[in-house]
C-alpha positions as MATLAB code, in Angstrom:
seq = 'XXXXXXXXXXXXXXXXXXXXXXXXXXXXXXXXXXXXXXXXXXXXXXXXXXXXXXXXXXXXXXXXXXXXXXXXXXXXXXXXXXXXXXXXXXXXXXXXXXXXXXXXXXXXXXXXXXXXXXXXXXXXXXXXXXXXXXXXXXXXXXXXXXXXXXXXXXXXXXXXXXXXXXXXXXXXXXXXXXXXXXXXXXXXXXXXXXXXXXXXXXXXXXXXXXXXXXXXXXXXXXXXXXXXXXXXXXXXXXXXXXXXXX';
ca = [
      19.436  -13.992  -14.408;
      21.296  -15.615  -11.628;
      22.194  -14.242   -8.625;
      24.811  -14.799   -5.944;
      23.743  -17.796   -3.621;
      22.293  -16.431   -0.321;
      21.424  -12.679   -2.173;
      17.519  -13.627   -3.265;
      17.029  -15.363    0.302;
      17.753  -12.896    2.382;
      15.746  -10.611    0.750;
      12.822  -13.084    1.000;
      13.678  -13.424    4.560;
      13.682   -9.882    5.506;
      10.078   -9.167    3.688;
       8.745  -11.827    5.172;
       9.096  -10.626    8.687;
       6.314   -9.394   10.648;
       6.383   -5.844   11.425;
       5.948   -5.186   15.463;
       6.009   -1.578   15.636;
       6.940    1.466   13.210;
      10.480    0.972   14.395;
      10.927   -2.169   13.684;
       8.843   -1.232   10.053;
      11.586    1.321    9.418;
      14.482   -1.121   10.246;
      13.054   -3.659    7.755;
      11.961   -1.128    4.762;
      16.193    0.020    5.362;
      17.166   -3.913    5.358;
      15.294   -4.144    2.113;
      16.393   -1.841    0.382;
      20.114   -2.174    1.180;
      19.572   -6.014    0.205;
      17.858   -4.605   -3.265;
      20.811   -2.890   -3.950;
      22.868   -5.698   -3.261;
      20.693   -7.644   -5.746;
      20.621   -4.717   -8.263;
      24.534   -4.729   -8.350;
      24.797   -8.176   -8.666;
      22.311   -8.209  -11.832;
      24.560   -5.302  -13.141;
      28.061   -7.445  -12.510;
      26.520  -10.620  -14.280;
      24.714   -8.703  -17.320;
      26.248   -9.789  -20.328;
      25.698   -6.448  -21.888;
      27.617   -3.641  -19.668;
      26.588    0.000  -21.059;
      29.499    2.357  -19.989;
      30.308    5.477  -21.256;
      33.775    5.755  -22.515;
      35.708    8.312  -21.484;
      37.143   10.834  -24.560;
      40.786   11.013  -23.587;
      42.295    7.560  -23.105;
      45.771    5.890  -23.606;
      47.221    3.685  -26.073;
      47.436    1.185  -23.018;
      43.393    1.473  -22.680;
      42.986    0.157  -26.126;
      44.735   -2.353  -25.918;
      42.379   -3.377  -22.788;
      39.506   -2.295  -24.934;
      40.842   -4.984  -27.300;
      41.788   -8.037  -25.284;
      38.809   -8.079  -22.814;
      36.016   -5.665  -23.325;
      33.879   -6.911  -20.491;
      36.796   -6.256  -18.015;
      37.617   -3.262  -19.298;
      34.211   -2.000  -19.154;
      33.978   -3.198  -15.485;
      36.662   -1.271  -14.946;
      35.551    1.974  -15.897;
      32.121    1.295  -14.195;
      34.445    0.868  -10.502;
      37.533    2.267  -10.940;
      40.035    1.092   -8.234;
      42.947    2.917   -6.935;
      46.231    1.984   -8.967;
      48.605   -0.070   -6.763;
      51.883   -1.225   -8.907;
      52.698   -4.528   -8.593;
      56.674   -6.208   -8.429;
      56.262   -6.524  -12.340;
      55.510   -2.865  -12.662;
      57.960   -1.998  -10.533;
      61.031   -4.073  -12.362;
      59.506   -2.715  -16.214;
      60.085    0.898  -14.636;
      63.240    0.115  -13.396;
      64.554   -1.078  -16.400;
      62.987    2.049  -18.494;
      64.686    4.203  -16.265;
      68.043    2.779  -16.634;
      67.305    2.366  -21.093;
      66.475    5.836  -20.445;
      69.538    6.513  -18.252;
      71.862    4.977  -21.182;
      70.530    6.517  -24.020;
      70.367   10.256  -21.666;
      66.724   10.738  -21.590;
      64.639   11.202  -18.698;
      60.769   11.028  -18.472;
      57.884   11.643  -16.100;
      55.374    8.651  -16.453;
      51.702    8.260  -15.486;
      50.594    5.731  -13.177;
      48.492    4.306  -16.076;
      52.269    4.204  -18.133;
      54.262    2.351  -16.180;
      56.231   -0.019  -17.825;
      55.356   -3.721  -17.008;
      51.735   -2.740  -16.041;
      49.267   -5.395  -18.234;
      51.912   -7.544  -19.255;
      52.243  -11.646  -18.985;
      54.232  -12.007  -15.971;
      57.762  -13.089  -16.168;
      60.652  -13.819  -13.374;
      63.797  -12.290  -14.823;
      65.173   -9.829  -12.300;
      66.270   -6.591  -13.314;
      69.860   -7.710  -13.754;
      68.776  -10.613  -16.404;
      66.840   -8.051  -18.347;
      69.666   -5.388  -18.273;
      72.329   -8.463  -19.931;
      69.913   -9.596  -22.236;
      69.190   -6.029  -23.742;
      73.356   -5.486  -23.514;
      73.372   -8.494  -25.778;
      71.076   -7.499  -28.036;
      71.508   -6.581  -31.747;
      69.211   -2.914  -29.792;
      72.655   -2.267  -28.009;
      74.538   -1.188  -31.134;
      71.427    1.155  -31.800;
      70.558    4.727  -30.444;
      67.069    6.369  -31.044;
      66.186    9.161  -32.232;
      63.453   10.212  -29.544;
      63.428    8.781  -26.364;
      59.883    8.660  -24.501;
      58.375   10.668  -26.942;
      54.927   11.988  -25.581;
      52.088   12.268  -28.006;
      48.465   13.356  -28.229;
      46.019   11.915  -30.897;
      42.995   11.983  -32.153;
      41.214    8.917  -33.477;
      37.547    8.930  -33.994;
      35.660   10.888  -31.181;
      38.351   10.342  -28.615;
      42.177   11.799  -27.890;
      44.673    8.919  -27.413;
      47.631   10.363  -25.365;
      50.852    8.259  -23.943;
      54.523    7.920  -24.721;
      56.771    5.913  -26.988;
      60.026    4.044  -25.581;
      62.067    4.438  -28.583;
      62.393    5.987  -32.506;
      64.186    5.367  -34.783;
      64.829    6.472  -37.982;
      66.142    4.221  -40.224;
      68.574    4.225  -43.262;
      65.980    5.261  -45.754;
      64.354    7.734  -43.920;
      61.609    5.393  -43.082;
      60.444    5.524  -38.827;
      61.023    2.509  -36.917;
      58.663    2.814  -33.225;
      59.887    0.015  -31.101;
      58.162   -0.841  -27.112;
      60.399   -3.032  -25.038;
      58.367   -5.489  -23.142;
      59.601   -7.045  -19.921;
      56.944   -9.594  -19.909;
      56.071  -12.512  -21.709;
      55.731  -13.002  -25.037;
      52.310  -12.915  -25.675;
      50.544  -15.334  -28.253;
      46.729  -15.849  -29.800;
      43.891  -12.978  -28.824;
      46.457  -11.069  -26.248;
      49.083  -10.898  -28.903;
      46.409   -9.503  -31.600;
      45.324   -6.938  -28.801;
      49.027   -5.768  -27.954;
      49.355   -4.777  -31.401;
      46.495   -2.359  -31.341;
      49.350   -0.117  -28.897;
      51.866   -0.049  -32.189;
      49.115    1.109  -34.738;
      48.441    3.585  -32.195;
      51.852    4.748  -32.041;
      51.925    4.670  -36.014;
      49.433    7.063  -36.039;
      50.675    9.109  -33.484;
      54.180    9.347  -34.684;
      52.833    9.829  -38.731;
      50.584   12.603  -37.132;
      53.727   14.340  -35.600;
      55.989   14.442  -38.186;
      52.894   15.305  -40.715;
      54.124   11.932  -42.427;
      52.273    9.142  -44.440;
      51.771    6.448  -41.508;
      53.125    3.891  -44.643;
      56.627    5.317  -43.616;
      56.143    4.239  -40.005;
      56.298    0.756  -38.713;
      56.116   -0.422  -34.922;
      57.354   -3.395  -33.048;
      57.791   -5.368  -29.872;
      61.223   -5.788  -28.431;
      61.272   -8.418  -25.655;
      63.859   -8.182  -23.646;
      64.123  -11.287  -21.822;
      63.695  -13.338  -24.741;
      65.635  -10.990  -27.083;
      62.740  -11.427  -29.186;
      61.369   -8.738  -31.793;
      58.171   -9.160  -33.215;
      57.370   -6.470  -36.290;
      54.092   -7.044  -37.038;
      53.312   -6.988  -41.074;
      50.177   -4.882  -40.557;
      49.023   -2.733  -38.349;
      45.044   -1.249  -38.268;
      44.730    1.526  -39.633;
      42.748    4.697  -38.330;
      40.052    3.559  -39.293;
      40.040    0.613  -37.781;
      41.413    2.130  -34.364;
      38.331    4.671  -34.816;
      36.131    1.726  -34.779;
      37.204    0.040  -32.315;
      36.182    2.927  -30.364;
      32.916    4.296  -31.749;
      31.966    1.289  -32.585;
      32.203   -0.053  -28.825;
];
């Protein structure tokens, strides 16, 4: 296993220095055993196999995660760090707010919800995105729900979160669309994102006590006025092993 350059020396150095007095014998047994540590943690962040337990209530956003890079993911829950939104964040929230300010819905979001958090980073200001929804085949369209919290289980774990927009369509089919204000995602990421719409599929069929055939889920996004529908979506099944099976 390799260690960080400079780590395995300095523990060397530190056991190999003569002991004057029981002092100076307690100073070195603390130096070596904060340097262990610092070697133990370092073995830990380079083992290829990270044991973590997962935690039983999680968001659609955390499967996706889950999907797209286990290994980070699982670093992640090992040392959490405190949530700091970033610009990107910032602008997808802003532009939820004013979808949700158009349609008259408001909604309290988690930290680990806000819009524009995960995404493929893109430099259309607020302003772009609100003109390239306006022109948007979406604009003629109202939903049905707005925000729509939900609470699922799948497997041995509750999935919680919200969906941007529902619709129900013409022949009483359920359309669950997420407007992205990133970029359009493509390879592994894209076939991660769409772990969030089978999610939602299952929520929504779960809701309305409805065969999940009946629901379908896409990606609206905005900047590109872009909607991607994907023809399948895993099943719960699939979702449930994805997280027993991890």
């Amino acid at each position: 296993l390799h260690v960080a350059p400079g780590v395995a020396e300095g523990a060397e150095l530190v056991r190999a220095q003569p002991v004057e007095s029981s002092q100076d014998g307690g100073m070195e047994e603390l130096w070596e055993r904060e340097v262990n540590a610092l070697i133990e943690e370092q073995r830990r962040l380079e083992s290829p196999v990270m044991n973590v337990e997962i935690s039983r209530e999680l968001t659609a956003t955390d499967l996706v995660s889950m999907k797209n890079n286990p290994e980070q993911f699982a670093r992640r829950l090992r040392r959490p760090v405190p949530f700091k939104p970033n610009t990107y964040a910032k602008r997808g929230t802003q532009f939820h707010q004013w979808l949700e300010d158009r349609f008259g819905a408001t909604a309290l979001l988690d930290e680990d919800q806000l819009p524009g958090m995960g995404e493929e980073q893109s430099d259309h200001t607020v302003a772009e995105l609100k003109d390239a929804f306006l022109a948007s085949p979406w604009a003629e369209r109202t939903p049905n729900f707005v925000e729509h919290p939900f609470e699922v289980v799948i497997g041995r774990h509750v999935v919680r979160g919200r969906m941007d927009a529902v619709f129900q369509e013409a022949d009483g089919t359920w359309l669950v669309v997420d407007w992205k204000t990133g970029q359009i995602p493509t390879g592994p990421e894209r076939s991660a994102a769409i772990i969030q719409l089978a999610v939602y599929r299952i929520a929504w069929a779960s809701l309305q006590k409805i065969d999940p055939a009946t629901v379908r889920g896409a990606f609206h996004y905005v900047a590109h006025n872009h909607t991607f529908e994907p023809e399948t979506l895993p099943g719960a099944e699939e979702l449930a092993l994805l997280l027993d099976g991890s």
